[in-house]
Backbone as numpy.savetxt, mean C-alpha at the origin, in Angstrom:
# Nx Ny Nz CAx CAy CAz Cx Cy Cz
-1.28 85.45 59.47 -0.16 84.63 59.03 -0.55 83.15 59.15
-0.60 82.48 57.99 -0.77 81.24 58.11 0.20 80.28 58.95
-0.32 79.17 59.27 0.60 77.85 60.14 0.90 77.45 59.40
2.53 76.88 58.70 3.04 75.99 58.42 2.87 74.77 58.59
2.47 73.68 57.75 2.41 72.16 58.18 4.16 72.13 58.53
4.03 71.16 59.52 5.77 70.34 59.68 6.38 69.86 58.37
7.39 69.57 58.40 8.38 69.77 57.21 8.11 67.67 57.04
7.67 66.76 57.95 7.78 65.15 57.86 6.32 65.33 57.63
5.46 65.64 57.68 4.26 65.82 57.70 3.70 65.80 55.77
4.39 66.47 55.60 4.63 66.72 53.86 5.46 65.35 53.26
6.62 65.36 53.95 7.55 64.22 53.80 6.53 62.89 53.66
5.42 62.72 54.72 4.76 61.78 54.97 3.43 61.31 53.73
3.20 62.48 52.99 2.30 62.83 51.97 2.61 62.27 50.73
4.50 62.93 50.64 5.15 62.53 49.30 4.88 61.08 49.26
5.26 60.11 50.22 5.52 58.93 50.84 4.01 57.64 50.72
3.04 58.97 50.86 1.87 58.21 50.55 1.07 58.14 49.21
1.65 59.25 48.66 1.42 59.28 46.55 2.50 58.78 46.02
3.49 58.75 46.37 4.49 57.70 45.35 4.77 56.22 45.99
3.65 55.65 47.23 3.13 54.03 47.60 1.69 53.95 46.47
1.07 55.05 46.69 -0.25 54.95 45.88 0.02 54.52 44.22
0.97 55.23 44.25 1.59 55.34 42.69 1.92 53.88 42.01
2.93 53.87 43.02 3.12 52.26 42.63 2.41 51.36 42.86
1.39 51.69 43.31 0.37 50.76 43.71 -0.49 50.50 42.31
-0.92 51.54 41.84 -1.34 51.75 40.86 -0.78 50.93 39.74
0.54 51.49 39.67 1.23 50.97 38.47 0.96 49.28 38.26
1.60 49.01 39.85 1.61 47.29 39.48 0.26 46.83 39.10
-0.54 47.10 40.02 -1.78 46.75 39.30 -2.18 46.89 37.95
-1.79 48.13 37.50 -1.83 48.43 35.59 -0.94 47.30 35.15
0.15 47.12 35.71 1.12 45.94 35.13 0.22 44.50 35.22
0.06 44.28 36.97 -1.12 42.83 36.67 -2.15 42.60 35.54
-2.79 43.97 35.13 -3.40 43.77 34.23 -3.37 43.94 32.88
-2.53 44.44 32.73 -2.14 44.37 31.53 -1.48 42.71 31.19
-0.65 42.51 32.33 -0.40 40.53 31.65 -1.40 40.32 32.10
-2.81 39.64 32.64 -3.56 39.31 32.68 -4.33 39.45 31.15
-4.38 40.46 30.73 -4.94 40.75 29.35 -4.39 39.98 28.45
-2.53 40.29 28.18 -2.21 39.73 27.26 -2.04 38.34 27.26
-2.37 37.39 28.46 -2.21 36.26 28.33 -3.82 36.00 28.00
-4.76 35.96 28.54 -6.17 35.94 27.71 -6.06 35.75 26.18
-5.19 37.34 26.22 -4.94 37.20 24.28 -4.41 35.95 23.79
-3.08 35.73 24.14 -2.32 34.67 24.14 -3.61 33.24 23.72
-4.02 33.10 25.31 -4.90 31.52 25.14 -5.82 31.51 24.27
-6.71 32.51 23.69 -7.37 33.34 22.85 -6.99 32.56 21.09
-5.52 33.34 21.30 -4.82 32.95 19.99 -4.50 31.53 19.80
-4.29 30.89 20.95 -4.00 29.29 20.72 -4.86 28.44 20.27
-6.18 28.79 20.97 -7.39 28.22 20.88 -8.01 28.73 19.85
-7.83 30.04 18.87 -8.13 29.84 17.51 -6.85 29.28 16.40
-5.80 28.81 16.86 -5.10 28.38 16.24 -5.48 27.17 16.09
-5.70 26.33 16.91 -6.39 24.93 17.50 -7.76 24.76 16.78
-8.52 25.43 16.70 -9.92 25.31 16.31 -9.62 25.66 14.52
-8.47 25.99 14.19 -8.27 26.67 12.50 -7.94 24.94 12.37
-7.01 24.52 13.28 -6.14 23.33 12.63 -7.23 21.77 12.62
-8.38 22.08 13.57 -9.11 21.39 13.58 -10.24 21.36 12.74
-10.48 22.55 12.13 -11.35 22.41 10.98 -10.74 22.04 9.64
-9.49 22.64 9.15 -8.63 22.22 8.61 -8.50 20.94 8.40
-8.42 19.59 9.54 -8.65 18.60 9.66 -9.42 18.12 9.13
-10.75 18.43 9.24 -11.76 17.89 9.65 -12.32 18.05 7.44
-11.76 19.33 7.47 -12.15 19.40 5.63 -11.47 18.47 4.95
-10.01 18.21 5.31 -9.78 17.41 4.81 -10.09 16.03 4.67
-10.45 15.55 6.01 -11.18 14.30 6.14 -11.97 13.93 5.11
-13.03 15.06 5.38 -14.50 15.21 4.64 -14.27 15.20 2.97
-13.06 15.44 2.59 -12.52 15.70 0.89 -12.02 14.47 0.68
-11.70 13.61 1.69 -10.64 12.23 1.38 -11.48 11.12 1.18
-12.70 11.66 2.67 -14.30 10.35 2.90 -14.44 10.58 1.25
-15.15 11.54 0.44 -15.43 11.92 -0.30 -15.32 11.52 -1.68
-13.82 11.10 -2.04 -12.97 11.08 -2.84 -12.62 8.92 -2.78
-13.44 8.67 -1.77 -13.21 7.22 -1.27 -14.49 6.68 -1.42
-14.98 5.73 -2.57 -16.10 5.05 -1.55 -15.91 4.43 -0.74
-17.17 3.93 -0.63 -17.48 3.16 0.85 -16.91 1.58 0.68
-16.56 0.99 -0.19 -16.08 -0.32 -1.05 -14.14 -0.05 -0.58
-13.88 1.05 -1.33 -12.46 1.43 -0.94 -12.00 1.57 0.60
-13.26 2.27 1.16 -12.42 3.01 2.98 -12.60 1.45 3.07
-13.23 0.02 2.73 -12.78 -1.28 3.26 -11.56 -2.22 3.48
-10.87 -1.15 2.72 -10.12 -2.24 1.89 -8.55 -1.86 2.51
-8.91 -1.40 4.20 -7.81 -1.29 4.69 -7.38 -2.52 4.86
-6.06 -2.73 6.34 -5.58 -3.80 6.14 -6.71 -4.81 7.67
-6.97 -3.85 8.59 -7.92 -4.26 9.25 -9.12 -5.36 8.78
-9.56 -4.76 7.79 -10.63 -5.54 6.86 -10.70 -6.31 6.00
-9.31 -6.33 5.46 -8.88 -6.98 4.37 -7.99 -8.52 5.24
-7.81 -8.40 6.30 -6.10 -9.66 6.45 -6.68 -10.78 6.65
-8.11 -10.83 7.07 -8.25 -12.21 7.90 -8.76 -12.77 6.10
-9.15 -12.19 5.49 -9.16 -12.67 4.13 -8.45 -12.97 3.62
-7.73 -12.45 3.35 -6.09 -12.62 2.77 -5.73 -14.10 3.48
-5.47 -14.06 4.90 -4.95 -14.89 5.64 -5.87 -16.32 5.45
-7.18 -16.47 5.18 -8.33 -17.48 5.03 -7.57 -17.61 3.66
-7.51 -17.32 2.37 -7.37 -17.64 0.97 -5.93 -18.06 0.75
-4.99 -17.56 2.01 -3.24 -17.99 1.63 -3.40 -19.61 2.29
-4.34 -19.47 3.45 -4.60 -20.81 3.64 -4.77 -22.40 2.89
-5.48 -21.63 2.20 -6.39 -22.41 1.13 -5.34 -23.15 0.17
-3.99 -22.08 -0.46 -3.17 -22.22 -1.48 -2.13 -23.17 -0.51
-2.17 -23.01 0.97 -0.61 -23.73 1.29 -1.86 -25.11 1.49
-2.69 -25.16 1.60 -3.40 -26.91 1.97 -3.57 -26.98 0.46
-4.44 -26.37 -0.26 -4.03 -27.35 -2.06 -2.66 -27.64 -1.81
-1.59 -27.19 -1.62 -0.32 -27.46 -2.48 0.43 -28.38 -1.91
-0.39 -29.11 -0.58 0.29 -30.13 0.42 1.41 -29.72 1.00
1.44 -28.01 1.85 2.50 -27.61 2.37 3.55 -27.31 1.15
3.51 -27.42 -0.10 4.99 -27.14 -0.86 5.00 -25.87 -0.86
3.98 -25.02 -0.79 3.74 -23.33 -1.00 3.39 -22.99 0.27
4.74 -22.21 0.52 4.68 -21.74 1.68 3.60 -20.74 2.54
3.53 -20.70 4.01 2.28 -19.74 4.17 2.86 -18.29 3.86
4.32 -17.95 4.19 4.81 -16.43 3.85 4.62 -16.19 1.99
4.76 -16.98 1.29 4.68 -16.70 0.05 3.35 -16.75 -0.27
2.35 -17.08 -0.09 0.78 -17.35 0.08 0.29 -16.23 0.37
0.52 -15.64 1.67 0.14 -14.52 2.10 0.72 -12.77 1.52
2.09 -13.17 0.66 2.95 -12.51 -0.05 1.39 -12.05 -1.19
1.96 -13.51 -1.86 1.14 -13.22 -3.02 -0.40 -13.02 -2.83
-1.20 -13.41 -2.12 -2.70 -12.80 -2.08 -2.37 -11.18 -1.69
-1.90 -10.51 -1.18 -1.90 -9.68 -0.71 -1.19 -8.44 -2.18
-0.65 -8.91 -2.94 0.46 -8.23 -4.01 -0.56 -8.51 -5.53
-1.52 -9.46 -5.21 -2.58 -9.86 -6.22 -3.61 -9.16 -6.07
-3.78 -8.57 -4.67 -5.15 -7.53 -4.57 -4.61 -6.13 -5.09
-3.50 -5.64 -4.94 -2.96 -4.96 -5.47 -2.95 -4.53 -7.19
-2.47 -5.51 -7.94 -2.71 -5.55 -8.84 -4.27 -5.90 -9.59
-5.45 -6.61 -8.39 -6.68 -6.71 -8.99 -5.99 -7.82 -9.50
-5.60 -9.29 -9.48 -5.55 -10.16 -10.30 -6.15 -11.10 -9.12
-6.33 -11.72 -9.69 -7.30 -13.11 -9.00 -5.80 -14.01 -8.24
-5.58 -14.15 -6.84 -5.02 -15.15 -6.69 -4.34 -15.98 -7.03
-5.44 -17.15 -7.09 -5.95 -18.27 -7.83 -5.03 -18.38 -8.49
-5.23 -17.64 -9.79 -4.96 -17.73 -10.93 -3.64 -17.51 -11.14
-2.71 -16.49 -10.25 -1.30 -16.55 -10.46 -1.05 -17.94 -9.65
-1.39 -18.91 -8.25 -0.98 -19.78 -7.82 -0.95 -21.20 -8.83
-2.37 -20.82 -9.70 -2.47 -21.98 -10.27 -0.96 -22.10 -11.78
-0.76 -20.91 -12.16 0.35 -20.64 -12.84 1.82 -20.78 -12.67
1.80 -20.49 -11.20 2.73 -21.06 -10.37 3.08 -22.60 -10.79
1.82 -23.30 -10.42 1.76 -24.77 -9.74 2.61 -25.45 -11.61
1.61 -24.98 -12.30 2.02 -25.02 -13.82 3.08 -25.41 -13.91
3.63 -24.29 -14.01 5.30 -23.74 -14.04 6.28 -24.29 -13.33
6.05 -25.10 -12.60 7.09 -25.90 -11.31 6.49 -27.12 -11.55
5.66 -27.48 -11.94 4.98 -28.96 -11.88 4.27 -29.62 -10.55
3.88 -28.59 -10.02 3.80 -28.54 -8.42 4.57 -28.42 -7.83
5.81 -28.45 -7.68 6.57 -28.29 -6.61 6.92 -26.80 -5.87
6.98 -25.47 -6.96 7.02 -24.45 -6.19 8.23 -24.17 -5.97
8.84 -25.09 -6.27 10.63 -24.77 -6.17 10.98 -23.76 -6.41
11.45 -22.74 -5.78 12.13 -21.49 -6.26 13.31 -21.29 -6.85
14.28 -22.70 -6.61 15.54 -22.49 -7.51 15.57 -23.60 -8.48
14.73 -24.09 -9.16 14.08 -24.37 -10.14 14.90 -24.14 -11.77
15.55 -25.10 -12.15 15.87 -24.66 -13.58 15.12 -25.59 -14.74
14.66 -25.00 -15.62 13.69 -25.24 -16.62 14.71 -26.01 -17.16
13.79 -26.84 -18.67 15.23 -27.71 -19.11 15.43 -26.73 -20.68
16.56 -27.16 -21.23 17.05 -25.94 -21.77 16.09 -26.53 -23.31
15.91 -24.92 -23.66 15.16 -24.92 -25.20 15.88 -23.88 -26.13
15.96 -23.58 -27.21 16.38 -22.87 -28.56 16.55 -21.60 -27.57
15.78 -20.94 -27.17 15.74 -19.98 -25.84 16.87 -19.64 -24.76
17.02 -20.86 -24.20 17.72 -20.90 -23.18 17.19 -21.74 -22.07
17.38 -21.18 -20.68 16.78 -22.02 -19.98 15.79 -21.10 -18.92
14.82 -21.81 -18.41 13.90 -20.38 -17.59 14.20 -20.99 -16.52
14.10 -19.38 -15.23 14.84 -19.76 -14.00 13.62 -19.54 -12.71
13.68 -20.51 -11.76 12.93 -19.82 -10.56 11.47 -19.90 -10.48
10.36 -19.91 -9.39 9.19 -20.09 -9.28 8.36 -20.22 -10.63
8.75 -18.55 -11.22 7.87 -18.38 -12.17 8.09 -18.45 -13.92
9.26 -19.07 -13.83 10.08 -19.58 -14.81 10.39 -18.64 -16.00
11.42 -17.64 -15.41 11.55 -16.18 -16.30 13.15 -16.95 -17.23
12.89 -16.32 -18.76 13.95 -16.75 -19.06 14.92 -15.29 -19.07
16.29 -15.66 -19.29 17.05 -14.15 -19.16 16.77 -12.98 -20.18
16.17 -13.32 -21.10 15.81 -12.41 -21.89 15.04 -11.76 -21.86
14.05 -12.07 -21.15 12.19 -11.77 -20.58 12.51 -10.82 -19.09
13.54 -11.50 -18.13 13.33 -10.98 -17.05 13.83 -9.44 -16.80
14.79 -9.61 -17.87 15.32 -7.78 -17.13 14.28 -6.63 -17.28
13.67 -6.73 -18.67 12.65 -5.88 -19.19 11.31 -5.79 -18.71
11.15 -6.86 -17.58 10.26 -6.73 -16.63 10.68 -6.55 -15.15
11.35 -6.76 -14.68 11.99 -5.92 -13.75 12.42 -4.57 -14.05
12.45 -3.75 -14.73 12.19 -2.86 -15.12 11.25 -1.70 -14.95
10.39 -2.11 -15.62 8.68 -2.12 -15.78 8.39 -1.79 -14.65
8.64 -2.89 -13.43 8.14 -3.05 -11.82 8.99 -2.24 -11.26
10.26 -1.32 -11.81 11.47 -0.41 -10.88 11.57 -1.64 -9.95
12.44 -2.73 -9.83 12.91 -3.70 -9.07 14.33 -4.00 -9.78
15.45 -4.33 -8.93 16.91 -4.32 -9.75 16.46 -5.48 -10.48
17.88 -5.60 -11.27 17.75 -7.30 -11.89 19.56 -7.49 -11.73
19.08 -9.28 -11.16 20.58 -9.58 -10.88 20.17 -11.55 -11.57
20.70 -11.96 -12.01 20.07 -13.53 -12.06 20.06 -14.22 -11.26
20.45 -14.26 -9.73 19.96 -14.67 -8.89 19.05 -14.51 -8.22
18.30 -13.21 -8.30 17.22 -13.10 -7.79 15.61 -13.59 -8.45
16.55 -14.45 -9.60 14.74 -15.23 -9.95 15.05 -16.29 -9.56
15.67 -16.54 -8.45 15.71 -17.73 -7.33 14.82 -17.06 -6.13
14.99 -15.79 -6.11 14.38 -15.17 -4.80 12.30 -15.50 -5.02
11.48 -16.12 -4.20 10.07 -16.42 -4.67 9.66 -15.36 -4.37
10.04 -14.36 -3.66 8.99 -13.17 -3.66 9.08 -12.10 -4.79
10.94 -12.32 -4.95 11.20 -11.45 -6.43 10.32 -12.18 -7.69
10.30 -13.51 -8.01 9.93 -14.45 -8.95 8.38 -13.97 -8.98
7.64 -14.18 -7.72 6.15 -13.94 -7.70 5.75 -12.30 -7.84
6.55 -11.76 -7.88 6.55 -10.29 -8.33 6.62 -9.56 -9.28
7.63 -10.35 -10.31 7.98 -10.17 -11.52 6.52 -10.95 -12.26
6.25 -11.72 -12.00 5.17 -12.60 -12.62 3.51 -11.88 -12.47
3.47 -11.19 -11.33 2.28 -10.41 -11.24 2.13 -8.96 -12.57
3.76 -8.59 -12.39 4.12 -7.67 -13.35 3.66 -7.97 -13.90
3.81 -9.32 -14.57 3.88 -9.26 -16.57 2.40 -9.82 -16.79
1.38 -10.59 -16.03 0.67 -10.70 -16.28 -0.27 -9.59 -16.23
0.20 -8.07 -15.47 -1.08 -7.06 -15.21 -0.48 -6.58 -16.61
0.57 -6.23 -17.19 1.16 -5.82 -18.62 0.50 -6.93 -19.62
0.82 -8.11 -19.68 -0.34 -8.85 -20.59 -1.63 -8.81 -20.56
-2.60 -8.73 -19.61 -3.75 -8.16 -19.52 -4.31 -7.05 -20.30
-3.14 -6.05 -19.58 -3.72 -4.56 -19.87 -3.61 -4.39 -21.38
-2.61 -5.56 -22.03 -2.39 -5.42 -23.34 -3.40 -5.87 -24.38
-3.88 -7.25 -23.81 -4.98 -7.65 -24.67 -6.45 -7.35 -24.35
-6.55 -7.89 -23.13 -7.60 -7.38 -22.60 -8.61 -8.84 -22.56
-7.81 -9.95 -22.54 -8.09 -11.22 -22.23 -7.52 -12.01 -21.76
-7.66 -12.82 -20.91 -6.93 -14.02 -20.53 -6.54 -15.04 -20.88
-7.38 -15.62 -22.35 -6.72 -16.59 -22.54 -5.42 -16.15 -23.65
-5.17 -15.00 -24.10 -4.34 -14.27 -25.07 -3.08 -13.77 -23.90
-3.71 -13.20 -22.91 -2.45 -12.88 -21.46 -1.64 -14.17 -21.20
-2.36 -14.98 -21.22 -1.83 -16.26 -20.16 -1.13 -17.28 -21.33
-1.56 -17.28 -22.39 -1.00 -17.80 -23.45 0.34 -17.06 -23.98
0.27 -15.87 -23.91 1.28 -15.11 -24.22 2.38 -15.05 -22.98
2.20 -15.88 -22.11 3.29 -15.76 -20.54 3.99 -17.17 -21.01
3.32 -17.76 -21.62 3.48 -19.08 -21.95 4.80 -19.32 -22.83
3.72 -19.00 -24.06 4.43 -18.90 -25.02 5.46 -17.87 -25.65
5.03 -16.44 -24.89 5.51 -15.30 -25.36 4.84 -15.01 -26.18
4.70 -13.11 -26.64 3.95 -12.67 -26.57 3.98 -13.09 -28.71
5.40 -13.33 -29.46 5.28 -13.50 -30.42 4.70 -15.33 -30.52
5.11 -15.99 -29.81 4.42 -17.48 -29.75 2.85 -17.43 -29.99
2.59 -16.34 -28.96 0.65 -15.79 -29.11 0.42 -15.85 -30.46
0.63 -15.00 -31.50 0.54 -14.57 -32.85 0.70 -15.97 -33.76
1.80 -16.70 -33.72 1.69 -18.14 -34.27 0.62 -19.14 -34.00
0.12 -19.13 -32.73 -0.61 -20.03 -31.85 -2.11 -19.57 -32.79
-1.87 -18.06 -32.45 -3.44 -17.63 -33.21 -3.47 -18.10 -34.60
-2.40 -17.84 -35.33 -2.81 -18.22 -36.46 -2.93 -19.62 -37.24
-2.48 -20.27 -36.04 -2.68 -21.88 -36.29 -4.04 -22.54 -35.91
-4.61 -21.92 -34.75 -5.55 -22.28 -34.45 -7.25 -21.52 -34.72
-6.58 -20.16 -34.52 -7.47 -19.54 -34.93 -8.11 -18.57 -33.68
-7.56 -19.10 -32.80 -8.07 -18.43 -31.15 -6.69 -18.68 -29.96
-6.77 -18.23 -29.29 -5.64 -18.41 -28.16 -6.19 -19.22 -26.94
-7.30 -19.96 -27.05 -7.58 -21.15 -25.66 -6.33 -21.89 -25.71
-5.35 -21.61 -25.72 -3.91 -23.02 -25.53 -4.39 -23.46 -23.82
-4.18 -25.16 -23.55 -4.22 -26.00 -23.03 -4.11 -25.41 -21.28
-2.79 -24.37 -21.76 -2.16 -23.64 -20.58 -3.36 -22.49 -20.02
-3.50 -21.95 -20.71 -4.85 -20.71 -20.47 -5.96 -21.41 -19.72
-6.42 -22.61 -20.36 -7.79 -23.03 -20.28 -7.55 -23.83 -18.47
-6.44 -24.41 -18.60 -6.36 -25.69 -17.17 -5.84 -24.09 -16.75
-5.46 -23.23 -16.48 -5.06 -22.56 -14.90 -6.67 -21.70 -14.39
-7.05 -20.81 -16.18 -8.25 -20.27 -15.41 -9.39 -21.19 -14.87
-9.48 -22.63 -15.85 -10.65 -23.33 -14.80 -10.31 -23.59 -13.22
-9.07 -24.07 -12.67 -8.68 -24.51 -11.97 -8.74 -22.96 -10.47
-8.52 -21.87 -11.21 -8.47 -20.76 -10.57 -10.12 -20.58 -10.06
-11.24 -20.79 -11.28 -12.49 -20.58 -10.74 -12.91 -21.44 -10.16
-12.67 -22.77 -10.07 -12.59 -23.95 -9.46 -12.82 -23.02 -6.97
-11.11 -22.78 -7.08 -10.65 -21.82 -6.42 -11.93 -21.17 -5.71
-11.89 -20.06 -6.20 -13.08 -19.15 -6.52 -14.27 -19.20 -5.88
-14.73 -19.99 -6.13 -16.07 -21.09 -6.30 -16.15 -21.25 -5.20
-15.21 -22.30 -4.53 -14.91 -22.68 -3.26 -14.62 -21.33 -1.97
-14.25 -20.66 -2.15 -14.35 -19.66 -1.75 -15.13 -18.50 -1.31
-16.20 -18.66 -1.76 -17.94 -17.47 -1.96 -18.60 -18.85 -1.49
-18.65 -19.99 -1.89 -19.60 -21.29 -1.76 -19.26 -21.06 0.42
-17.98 -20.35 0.97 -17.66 -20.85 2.29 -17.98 -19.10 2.91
């Protein structure tokens, strides 16, 4: 006849496979989050490394797509220039042209690719030097032209327009609206003829005045064309010469 183990003895057994048990388990549990967070950092860090190449193509498509002339032409590289040439326009003009409108317009002229110069010297034209922004022209068959750049009301809405800028007639008192509208119409006269002394004659005179002028003379050098662009390369000159 076999001995019976004690009845706590067994009790004591159960007690030590279902501690083992759970022993087990948690540990399967530690490791199992241990795993899935691996996964986790795993996944972040190829999320991170996707968004960084991602980056990095794009960069490489933008360098690409930019020369080396253009990535210059931030504002880093570009201001102390800007700021040297607005200089230049408020000492020609004996302080009448302000340094904010100076720096306005060099900066709204690189934009458009127009020479400076050449809108200040048009300016100077157009005001008689003074630069006056509320400026009224004296009256002709026309009417009368208003403001820096001496827009008459018939001319100005259809170029404000053009530029998506409102039109109100007080604002060709405004010089940054005035020097804005005027960059307009000269990159539109440009692009139209594809000369300057026909652009600048035609700002002048208008664009049907051009057509009379030509056919009287035979060419479009009018007086106005010839004194702003010399005076602009004049400018210019002085400028590359420093």
């Amino acid at each position: 006849m076999k001995e019976q183990k004690p009845l706590w003895t067994m009790g004591v057994l159960m007690l030590l496979v279902v501690a083992t048990f759970f022993t087990i388990n948690q540990w399967n549990q530690k490791q199992e989050k241990a795993l899935a967070d691996q996964k986790q950092e795993l996944k972040n860090k190829n999320e991170k490394l996707s968004l960084e190449i991602e980056r990095l193509q794009s960069t490489n498509e933008y360098l690409k797509d930019q020369p080396s002339a253009e990535q210059e032409k931030n504002g880093y590289h570009t201001w102390p220039e800007i700021e040297k040439n607005a200089e230049i326009l408020v000492s020609e003009s004996d302080g009448n042209f302000k340094k904010s409108w100076a720096m306005y317009l060099v900066k709204e002229a690189q934009r458009y690719e127009i020479n400076p110069f050449l809108v200040y010297e048009l300016l100077k034209v157009e005001t008689g030097g003074t630069f006056d922004p509320k400026l009224v022209g004296p009256e002709t068959k026309y009417g009368h032209a208003y403001g820096m750049s001496q827009f008459m009301k018939n001319t100005a809405p259809w170029i404000a327009d053009m530029a998506g800028l409102p039109y109100e007639e007080e604002l060709l008192f405004d010089p940054y609206y005035s020097m804005q509208l005027s960059l307009v119409y000269l990159d539109f006269l440009q692009n139209k003829y594809d000369d300057w002394d026909e652009a600048l004659t035609a700002y002048h005179r208008g664009m049907g005045g051009l057509k009379e002028y030509k056919k009287e003379n035979g060419h479009a050098e009018s007086w106005y064309a010839k004194e702003i662009q010399k005076k602009a390369e004049n400018h210019t000159a002085v400028v590359l010469a420093n």
